[in-house]
C-alpha positions in Angstrom: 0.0 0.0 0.0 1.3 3.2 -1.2 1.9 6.1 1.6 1.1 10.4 1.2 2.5 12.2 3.4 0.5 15.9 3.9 3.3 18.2 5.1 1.1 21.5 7.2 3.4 24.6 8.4 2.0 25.9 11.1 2.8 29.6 12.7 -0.8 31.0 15.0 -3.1 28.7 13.2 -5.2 27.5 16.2 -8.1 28.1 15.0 -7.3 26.3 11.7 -5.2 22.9 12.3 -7.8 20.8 13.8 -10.7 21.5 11.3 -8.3 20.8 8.7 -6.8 18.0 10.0 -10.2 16.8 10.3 -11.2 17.8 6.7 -7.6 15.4 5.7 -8.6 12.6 7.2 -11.5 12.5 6.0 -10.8 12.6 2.6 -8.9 9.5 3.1 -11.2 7.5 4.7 -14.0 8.4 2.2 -11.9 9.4 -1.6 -8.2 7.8 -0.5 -8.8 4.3 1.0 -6.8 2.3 -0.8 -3.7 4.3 0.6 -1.6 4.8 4.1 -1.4 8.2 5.1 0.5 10.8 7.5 -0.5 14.2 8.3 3.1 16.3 9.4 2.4 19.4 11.1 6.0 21.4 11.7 5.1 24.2 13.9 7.3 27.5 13.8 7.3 28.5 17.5 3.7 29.3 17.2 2.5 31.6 20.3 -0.9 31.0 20.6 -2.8 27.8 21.6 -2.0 25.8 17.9 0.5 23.4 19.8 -1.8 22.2 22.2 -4.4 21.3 19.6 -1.9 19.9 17.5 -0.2 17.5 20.3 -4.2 16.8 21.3 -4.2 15.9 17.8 -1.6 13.1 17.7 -2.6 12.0 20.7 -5.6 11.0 19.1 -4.3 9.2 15.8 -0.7 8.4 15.3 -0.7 8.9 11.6 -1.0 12.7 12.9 3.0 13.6 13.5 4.3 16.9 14.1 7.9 18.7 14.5 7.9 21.7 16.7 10.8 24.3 16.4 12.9 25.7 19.0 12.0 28.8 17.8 10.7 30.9 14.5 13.0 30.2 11.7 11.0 31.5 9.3 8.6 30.1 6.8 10.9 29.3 3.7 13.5 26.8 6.0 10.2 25.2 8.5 8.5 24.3 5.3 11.2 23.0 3.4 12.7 21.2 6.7 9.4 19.8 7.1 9.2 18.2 3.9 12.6 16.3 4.3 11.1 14.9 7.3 8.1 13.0 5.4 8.2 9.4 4.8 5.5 8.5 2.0 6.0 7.8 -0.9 4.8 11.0 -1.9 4.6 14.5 -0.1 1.8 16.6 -0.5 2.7 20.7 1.4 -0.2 23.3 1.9 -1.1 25.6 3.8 -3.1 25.6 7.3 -5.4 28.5 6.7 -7.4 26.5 3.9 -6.2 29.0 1.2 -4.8 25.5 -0.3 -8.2 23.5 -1.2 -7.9 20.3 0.5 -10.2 18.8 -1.9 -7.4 19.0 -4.4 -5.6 16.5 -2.6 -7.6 13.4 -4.7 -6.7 15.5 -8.2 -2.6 15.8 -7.2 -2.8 11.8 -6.7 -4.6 10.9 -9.7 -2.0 13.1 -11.3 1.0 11.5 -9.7 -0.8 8.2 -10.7 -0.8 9.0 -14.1 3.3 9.1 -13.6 3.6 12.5 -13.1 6.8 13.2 -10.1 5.3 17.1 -9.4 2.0 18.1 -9.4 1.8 21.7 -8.4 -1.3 23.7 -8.3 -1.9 27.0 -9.8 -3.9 29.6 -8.8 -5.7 31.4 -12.1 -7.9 33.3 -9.8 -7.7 34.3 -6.1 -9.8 35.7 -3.8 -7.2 37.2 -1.6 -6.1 40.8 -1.3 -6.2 42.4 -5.3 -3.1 44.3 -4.8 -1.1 41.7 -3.3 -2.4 39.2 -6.0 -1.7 41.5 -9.0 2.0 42.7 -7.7 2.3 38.5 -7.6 1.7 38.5 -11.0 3.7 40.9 -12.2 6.6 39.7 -9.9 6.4 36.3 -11.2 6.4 37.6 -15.1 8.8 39.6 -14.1 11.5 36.4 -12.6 10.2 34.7 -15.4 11.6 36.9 -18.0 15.0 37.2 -16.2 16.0 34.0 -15.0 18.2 31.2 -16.0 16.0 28.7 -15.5 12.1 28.1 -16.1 9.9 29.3 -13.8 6.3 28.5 -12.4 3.0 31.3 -12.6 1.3 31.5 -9.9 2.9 28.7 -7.7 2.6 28.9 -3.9 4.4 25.5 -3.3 0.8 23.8 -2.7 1.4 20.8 -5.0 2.8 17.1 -4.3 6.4 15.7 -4.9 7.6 12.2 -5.7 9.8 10.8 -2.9 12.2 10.5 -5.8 12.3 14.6 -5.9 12.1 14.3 -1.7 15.4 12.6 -2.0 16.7 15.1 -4.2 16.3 17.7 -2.2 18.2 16.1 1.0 21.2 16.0 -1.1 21.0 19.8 -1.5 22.2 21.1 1.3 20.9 24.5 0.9 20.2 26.6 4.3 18.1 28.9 2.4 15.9 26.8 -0.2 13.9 28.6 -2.5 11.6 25.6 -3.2 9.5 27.1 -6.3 12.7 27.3 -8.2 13.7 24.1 -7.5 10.5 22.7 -9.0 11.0 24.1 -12.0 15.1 23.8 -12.2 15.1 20.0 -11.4 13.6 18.7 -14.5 10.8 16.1 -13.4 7.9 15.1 -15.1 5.5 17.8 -14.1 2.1 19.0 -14.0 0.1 21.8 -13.2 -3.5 22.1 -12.4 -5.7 25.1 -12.0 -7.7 26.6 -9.3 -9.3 29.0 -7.8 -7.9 30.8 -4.5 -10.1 31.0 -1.2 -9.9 33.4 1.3 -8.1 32.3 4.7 -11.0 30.4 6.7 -9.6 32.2 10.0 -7.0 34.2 11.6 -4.7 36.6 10.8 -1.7 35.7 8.0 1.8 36.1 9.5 2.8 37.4 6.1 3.8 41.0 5.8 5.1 43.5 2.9 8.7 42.4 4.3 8.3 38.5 4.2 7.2 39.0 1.1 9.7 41.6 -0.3 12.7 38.6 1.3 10.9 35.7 -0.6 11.2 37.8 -3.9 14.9 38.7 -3.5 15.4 34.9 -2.5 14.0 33.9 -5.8 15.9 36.9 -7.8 19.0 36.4 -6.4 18.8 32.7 -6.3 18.1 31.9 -10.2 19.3 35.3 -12.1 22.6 37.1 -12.4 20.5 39.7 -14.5 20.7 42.4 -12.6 24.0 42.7 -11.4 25.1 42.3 -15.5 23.1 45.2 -16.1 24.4 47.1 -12.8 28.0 46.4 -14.9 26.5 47.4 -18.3 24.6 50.8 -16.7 28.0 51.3 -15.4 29.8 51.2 -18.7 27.1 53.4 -20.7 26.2 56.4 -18.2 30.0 56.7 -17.9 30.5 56.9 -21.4 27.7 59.3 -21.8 29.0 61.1 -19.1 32.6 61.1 -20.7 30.4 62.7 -23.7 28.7 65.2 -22.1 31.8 66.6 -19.9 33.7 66.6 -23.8 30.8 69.2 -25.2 30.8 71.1 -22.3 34.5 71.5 -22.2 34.6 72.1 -26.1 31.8 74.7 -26.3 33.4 76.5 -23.6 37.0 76.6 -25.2 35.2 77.9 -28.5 32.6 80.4 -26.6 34.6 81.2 -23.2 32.6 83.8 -22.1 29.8 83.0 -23.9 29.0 80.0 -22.5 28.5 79.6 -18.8 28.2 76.0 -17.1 26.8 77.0 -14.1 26.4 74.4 -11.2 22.9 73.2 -12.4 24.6 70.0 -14.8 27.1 69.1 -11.8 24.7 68.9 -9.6 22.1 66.9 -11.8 25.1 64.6 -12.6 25.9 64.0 -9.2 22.2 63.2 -7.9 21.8 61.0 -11.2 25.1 59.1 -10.9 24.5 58.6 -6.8 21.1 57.3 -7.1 22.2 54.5 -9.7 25.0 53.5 -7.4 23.3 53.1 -4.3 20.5 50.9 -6.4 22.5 48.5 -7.5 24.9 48.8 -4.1 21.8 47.7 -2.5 21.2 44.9 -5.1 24.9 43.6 -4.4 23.8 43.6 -0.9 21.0 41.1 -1.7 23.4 38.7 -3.4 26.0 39.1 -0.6 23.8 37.8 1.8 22.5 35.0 -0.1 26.2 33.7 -0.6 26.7 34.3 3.2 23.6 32.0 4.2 24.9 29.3 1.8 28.2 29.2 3.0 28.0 29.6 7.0 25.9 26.0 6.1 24.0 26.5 9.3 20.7 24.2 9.9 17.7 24.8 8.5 16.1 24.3 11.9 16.7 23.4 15.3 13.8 21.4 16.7 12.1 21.1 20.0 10.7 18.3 19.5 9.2 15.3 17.8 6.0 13.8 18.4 5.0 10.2 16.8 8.3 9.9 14.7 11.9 8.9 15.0 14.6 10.8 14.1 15.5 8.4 11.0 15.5 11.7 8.5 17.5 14.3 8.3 
């Protein structure tokens, strides 16, 4: 009998985890009975009363595991952590807030049936914020456009993963994952099925204009050298323009002298111009610095708390 694994982050989700736990098993017992299950919660130092109801949980069925932190190590490491700590032959991530259609769950195995290693669900509509889902759009166009490698529309991480593309990813190594690049860069047989966004079911998202702004430098910096080749080629041109312009100045005032006053107005504009360029891409530079940093002080993803209903056979 085959075995899914449905990986949960958790961060404040108490009023969430135990009707969608619920909602899971469910969907096993009635659309999924011919497989094994486990539900993985991996809580992020939640503060409210989600770890109670999510050890009540376990308590209750054993196929419900969980993996608390020792403290908040933010979402992109707890999730991808999480998922190398699955056991199924397949690994299914959403969300706890019910913004990820549990439902879907029966179309990603049928999918994955049909021999496909990734099955990742896009969202062609959403009923989230407008803004926030619009500058999504426009920020994934945007990666798509400049980066190396292909990359997904609309793609949260709700999806499931072969264990074959699990075991992949344990080989990484990578203390700052950015996981919807990796789908795309590691070349498995993929597909991609539509739908249409919810609204959270309760609570207040932990996501902010920062969190977000971090995940879209993770991806930028992680799959494009783009902009810092254009931060070289800016370089070259506004200093030959400049080398232009400080020529016809100097000429028309040798011919004119008198005639011709520079005035401080063009030094000044220059200066404003050339500083405001610099301190862009200075602060692009910055981005990639620190993503080399993370990668190479190779510190864990997570330090846990601990473990309930699980060994510690995975990394």
């Amino acid at each position: 009998m085959k075995k899914i694994s449905v990986l949960i982050p958790t961060y404040n989700e108490q009023e969430n985890v135990k009707p969608l736990c619920l909602e899971i098993v469910k969907i096993f017992a009635e659309k999924l009975q011919n497989y094994d299950y486990e539900i993985l919660f991996i809580d992020n130092y939640s503060q409210d009363k989600t770890r109670e109801i999510i050890e009540q949980l376990c308590a209750d069925n054993k196929k419900i595991k969980a993996v608390f932190n020792a403290k908040n190590f933010g979402a992109i490491r707890s999730s991808f952590y999480g998922m190398l700590q699955t056991t199924g032959d397949c690994t299914i991530g959403m969300c706890a807030d019910f913004q990820d259609p549990p439902e879907m769950i029966t179309e990603f195995v049928k999918a994955w049936e049909g021999g496909h290693k990734i099955v990742t669900g896009k969202k062609h509509k959403s009923h989230e914020n407008p803004a926030v889902y619009f500058l999504r759009g426009l920020y994934y166009r945007f990666l798509k456009k400049i980066a190396e490698t292909k990359q997904l529309e609309q793609f949260t991480g709700f999806g499931l993963y072969d264990r074959s593309f699990i075991d992949v990813l344990r080989t990484l190594e990578d203390p700052m994952p950015y996981m919807r690049g990796m789908v795309a860069e590691l070349g498995f047989a993929h597909a991609e099925i539509e739908y249409v966004q919810p609204k959270r079911r309760a609570g207040k998202t932990s996501n902010n204009w920062y969190s977000l702004y971090d995940m879209a430098m993770l991806g930028i910096t992680s799959y494009t050298k783009i902009v810092m080749r254009f931060a070289t080629i800016s370089g070259f041109l506004i200093s030959g323009i400049s080398f232009l312009v400080a020529m016809y100045y100097l000429i028309m005032k040798l011919i004119f002298w008198n005639k011709f006053p520079l005035g401080t107005a063009p030094i000044i504009i220059s200066i404003f111009f050339l500083g405001s360029i610099q301190l862009f891409f200075i602060g692009f530079l910055g981005e990639y610095i620190l993503n080399i940093n993370t990668r190479v002080m190779k510190r864990p993803l997570v330090i846990e708390e601990k473990r309930i209903n699980m060994t510690r056979e995975r990394i």
